[in-house]
Gaussian input, Z-matrix of N, CA and C with variables (Angstrom, degrees):
# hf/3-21g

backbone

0 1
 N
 C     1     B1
 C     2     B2     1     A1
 N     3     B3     2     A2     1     D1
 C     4     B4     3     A3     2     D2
 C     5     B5     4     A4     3     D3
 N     6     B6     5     A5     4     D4
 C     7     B7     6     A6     5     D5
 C     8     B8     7     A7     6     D6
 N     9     B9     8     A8     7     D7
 C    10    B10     9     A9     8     D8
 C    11    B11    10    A10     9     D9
 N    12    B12    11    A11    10    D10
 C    13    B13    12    A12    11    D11
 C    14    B14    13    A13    12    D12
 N    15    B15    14    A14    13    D13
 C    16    B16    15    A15    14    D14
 C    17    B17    16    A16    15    D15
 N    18    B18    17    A17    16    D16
 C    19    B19    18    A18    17    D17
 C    20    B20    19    A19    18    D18
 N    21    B21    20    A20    19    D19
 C    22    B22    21    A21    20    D20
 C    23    B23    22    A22    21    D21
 N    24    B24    23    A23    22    D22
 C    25    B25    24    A24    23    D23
 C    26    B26    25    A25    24    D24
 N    27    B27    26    A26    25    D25
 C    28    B28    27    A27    26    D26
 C    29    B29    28    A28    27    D27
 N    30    B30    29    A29    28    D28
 C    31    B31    30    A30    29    D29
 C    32    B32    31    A31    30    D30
 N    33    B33    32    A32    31    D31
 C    34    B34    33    A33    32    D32
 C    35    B35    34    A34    33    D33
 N    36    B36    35    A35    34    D34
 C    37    B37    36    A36    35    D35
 C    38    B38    37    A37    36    D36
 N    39    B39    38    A38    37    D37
 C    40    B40    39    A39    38    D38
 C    41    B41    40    A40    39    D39
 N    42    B42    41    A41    40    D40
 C    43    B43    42    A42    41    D41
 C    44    B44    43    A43    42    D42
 N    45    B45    44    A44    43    D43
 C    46    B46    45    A45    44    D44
 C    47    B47    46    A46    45    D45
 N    48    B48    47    A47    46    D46
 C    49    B49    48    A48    47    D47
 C    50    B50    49    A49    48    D48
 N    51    B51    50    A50    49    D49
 C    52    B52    51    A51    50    D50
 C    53    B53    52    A52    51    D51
 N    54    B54    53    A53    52    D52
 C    55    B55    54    A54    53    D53
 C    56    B56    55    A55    54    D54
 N    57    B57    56    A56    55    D55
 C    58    B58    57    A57    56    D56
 C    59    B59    58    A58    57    D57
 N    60    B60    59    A59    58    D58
 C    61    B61    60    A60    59    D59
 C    62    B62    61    A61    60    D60
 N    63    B63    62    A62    61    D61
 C    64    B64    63    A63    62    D62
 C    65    B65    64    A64    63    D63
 N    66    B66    65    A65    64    D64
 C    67    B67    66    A66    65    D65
 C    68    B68    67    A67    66    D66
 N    69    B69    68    A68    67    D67
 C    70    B70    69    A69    68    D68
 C    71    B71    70    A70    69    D69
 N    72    B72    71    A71    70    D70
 C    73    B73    72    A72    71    D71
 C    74    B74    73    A73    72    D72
 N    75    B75    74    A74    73    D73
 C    76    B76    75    A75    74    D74
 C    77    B77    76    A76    75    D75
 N    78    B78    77    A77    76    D76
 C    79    B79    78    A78    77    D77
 C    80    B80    79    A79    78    D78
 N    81    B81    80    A80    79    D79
 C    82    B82    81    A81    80    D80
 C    83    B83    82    A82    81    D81
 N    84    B84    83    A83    82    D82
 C    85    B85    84    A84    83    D83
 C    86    B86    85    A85    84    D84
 N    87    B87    86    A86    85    D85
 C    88    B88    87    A87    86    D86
 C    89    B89    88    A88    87    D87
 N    90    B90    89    A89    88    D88
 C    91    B91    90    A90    89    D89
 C    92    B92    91    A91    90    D90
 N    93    B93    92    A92    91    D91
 C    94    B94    93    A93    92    D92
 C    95    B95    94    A94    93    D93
 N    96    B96    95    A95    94    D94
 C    97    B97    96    A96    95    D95
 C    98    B98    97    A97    96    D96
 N    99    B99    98    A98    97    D97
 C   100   B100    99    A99    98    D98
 C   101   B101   100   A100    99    D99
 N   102   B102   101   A101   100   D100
 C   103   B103   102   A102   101   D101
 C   104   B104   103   A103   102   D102
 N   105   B105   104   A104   103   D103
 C   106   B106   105   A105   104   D104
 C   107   B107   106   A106   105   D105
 N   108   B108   107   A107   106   D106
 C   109   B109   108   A108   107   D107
 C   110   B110   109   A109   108   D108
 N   111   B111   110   A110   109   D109
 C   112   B112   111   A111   110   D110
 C   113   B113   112   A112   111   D111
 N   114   B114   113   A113   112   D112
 C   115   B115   114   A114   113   D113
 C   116   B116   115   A115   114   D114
 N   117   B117   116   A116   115   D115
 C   118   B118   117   A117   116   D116
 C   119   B119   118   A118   117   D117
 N   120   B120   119   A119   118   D118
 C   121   B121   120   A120   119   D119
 C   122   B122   121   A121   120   D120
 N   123   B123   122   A122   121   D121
 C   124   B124   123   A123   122   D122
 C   125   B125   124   A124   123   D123
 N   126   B126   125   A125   124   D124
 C   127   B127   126   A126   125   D125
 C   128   B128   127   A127   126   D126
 N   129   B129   128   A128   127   D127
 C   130   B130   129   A129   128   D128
 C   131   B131   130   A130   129   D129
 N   132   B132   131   A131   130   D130
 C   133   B133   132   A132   131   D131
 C   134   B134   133   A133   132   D132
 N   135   B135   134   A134   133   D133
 C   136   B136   135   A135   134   D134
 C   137   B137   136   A136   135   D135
 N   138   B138   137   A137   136   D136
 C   139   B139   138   A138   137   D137
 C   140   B140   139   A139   138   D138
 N   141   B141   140   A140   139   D139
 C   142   B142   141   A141   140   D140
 C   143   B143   142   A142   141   D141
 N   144   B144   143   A143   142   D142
 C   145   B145   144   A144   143   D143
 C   146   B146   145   A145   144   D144
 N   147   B147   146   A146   145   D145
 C   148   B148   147   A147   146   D146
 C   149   B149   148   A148   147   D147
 N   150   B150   149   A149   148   D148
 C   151   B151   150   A150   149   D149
 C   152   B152   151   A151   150   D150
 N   153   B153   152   A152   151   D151
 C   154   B154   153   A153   152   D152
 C   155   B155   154   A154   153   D153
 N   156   B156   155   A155   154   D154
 C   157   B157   156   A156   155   D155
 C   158   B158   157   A157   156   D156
 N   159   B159   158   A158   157   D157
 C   160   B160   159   A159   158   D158
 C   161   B161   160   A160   159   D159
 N   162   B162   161   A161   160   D160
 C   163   B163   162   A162   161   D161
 C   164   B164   163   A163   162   D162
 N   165   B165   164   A164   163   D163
 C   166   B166   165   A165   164   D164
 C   167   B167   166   A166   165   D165
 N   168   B168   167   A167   166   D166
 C   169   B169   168   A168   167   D167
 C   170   B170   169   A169   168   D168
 N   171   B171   170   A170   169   D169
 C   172   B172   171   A171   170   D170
 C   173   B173   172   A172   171   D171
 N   174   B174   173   A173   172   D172
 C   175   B175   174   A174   173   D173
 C   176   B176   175   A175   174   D174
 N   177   B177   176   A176   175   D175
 C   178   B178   177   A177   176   D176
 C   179   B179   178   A178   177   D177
 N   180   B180   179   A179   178   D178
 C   181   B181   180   A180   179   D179
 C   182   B182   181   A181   180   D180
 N   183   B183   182   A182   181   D181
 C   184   B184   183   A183   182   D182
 C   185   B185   184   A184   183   D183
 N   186   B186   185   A185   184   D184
 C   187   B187   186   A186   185   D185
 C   188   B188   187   A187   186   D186
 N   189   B189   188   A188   187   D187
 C   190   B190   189   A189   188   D188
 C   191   B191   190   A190   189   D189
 N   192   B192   191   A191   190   D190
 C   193   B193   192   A192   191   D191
 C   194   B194   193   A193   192   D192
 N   195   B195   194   A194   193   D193
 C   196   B196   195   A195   194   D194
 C   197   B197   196   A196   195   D195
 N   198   B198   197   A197   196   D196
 C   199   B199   198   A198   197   D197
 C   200   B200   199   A199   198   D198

   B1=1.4488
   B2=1.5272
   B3=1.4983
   B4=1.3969
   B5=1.3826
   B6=1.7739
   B7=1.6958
   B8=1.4916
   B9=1.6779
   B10=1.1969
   B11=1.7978
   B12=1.8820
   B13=0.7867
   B14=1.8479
   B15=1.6017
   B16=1.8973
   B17=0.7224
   B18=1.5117
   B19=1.7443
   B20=1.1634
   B21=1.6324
   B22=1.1672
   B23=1.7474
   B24=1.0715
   B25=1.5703
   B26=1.3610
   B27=1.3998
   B28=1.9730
   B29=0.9404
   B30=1.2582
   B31=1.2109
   B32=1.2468
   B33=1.1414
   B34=1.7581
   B35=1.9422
   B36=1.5097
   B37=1.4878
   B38=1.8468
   B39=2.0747
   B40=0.9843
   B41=1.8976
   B42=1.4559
   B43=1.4867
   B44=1.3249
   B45=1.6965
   B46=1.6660
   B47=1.6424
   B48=1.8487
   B49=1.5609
   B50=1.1761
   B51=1.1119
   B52=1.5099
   B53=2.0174
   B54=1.4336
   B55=1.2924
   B56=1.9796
   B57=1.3585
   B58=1.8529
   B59=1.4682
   B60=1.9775
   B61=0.7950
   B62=1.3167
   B63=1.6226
   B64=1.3696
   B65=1.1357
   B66=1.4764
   B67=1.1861
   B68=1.0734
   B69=1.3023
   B70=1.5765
   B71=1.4335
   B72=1.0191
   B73=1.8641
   B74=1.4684
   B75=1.6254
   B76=0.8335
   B77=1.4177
   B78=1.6644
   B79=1.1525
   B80=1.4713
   B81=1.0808
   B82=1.9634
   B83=1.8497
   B84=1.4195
   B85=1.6283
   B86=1.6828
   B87=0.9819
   B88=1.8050
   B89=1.1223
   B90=1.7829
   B91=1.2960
   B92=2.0043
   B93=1.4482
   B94=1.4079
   B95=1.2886
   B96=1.3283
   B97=2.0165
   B98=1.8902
   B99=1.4579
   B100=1.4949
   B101=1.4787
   B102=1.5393
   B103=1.6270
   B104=1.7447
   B105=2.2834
   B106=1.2712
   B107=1.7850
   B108=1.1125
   B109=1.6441
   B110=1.6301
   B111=1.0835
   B112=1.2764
   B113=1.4221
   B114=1.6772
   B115=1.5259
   B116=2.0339
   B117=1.3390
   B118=1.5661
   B119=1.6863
   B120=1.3795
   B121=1.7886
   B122=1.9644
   B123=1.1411
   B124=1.7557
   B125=1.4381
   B126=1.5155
   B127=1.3749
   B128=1.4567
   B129=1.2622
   B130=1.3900
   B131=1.7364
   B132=1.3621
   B133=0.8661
   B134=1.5655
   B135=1.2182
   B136=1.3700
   B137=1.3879
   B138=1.6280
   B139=1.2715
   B140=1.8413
   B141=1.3274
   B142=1.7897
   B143=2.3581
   B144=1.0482
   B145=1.7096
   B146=1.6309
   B147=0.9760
   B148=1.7619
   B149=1.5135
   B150=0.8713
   B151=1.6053
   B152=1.4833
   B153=1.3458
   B154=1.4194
   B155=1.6101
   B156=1.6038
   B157=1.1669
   B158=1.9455
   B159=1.8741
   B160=1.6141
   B161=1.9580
   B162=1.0211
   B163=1.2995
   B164=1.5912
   B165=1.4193
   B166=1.5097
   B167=2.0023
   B168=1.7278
   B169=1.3030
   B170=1.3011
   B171=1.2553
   B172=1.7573
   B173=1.8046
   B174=1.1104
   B175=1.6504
   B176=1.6278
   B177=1.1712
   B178=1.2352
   B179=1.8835
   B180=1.5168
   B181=1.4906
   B182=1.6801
   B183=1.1654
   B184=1.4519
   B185=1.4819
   B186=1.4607
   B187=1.4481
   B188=1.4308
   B189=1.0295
   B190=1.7449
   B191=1.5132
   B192=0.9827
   B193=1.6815
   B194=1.3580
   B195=1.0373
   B196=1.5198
   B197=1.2145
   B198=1.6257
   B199=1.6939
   B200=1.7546
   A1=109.30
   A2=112.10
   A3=105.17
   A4=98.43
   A5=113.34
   A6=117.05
   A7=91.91
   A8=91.13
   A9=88.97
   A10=83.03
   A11=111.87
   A12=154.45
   A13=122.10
   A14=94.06
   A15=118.57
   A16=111.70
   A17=109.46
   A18=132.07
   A19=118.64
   A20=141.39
   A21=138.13
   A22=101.59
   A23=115.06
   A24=126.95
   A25=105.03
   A26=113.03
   A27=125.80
   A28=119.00
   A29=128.14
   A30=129.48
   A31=135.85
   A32=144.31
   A33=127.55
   A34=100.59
   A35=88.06
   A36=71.07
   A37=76.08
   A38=87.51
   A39=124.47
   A40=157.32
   A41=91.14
   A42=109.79
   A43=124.20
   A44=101.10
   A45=101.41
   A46=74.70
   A47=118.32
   A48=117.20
   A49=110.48
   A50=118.26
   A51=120.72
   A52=98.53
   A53=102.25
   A54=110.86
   A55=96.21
   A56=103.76
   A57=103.94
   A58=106.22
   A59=136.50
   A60=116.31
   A61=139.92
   A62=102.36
   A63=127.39
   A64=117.20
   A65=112.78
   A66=115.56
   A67=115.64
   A68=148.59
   A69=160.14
   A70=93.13
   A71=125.96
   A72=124.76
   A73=79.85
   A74=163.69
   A75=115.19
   A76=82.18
   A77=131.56
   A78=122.24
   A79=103.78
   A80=126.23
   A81=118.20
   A82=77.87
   A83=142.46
   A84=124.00
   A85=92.66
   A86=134.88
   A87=127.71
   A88=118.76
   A89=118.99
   A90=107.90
   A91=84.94
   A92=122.15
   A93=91.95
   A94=126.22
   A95=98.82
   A96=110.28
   A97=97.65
   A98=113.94
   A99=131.63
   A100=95.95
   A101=104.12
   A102=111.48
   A103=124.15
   A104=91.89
   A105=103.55
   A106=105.14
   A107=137.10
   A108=124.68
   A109=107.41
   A110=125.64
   A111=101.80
   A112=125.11
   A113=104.32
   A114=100.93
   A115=102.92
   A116=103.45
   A117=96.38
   A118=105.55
   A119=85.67
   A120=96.33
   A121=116.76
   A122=82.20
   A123=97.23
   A124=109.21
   A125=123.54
   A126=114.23
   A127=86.83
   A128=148.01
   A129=130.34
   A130=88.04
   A131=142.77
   A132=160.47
   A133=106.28
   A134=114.28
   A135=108.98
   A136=123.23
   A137=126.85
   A138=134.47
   A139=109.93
   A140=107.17
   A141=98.76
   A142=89.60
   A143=89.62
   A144=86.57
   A145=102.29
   A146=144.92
   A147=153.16
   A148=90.87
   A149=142.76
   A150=120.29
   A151=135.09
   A152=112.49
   A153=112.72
   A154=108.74
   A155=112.11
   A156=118.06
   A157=109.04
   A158=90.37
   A159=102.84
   A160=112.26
   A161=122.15
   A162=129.96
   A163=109.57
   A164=115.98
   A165=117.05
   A166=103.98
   A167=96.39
   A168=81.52
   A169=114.78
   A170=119.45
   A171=120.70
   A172=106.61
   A173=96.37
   A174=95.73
   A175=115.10
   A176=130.58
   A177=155.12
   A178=90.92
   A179=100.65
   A180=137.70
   A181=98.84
   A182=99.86
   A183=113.41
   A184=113.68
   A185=132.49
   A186=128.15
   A187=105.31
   A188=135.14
   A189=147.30
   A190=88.91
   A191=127.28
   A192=166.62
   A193=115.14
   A194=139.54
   A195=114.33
   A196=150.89
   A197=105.26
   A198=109.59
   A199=107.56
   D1=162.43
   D2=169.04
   D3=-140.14
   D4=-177.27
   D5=168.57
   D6=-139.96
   D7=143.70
   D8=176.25
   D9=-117.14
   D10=139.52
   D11=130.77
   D12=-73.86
   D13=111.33
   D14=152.93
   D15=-76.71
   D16=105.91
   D17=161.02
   D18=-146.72
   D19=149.20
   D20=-161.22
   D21=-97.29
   D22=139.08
   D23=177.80
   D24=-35.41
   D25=-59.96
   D26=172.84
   D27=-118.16
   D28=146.11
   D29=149.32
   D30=12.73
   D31=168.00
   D32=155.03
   D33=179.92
   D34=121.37
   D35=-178.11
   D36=-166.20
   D37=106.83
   D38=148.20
   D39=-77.28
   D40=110.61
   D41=-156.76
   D42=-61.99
   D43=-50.06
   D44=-162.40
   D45=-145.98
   D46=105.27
   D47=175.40
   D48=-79.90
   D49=149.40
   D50=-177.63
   D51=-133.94
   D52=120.59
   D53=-155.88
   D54=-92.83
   D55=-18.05
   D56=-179.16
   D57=-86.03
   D58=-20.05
   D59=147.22
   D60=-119.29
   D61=58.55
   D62=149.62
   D63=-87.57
   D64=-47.65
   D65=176.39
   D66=-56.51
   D67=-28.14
   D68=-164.60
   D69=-85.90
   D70=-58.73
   D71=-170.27
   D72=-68.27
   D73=-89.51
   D74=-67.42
   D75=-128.81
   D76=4.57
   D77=153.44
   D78=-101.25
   D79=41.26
   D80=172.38
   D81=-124.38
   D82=-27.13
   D83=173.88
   D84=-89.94
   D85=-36.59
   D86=-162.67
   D87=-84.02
   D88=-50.21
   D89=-110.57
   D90=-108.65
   D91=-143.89
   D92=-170.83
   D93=-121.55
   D94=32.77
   D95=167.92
   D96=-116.05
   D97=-1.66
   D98=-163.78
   D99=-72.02
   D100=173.25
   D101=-161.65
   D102=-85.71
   D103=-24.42
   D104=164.82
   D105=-64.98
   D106=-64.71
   D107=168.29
   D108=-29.66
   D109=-85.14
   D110=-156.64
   D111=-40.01
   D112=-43.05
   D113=-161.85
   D114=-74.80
   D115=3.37
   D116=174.46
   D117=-82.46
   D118=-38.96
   D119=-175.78
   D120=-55.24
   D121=-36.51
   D122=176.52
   D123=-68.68
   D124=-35.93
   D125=-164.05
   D126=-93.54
   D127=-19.29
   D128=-151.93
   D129=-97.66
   D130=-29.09
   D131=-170.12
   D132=-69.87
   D133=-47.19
   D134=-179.52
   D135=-79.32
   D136=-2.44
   D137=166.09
   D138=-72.68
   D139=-8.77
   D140=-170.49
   D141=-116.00
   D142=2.20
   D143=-166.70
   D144=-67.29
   D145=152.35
   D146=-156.96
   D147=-132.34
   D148=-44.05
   D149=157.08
   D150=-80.80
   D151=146.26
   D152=-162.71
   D153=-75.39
   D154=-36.70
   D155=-156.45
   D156=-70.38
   D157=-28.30
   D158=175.64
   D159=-77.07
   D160=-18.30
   D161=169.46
   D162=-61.04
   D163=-44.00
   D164=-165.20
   D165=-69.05
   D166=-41.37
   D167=-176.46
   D168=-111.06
   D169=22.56
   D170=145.54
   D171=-70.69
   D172=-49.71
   D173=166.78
   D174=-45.65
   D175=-72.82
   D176=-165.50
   D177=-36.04
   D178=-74.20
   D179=-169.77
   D180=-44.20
   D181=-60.51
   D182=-175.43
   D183=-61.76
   D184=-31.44
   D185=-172.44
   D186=-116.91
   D187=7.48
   D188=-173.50
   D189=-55.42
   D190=155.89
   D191=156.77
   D192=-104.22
   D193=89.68
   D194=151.99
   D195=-61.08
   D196=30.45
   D197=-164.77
   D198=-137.04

């Protein structure tokens, strides 16, 4: 069995919110030129690709983390 526990990786404890650049982060991760789109676009892309070697790094491209 497992549990999943909601909790944030760190800490976070916000001082002075600023709601205009939330909005800025939160359509550059969402919205649809944003980074969650691409990397969907990349993985759905690599199921029609005819070379193997281009599959690995549509894969790669598509699930990367930067952190």
């Amino acid at each position: 069995m497992w549990t999943y526990t909601k909790a944030l990786q760190y800490p976070v404890n916000i001082k002075n919110p600023n709601p205009a650049m939330a909005k800025v982060i939160i359509t550059q991760i969402g919205g649809p030129d944003g980074e969650l789109s691409a990397g969907v676009r990349y993985l759905s892309q690599r199921y029609s690709m005819p070379y193997n070697e281009v599959v690995g790094i549509l894969n790669d491209v598509g699930t990367y983390v930067p952190y």
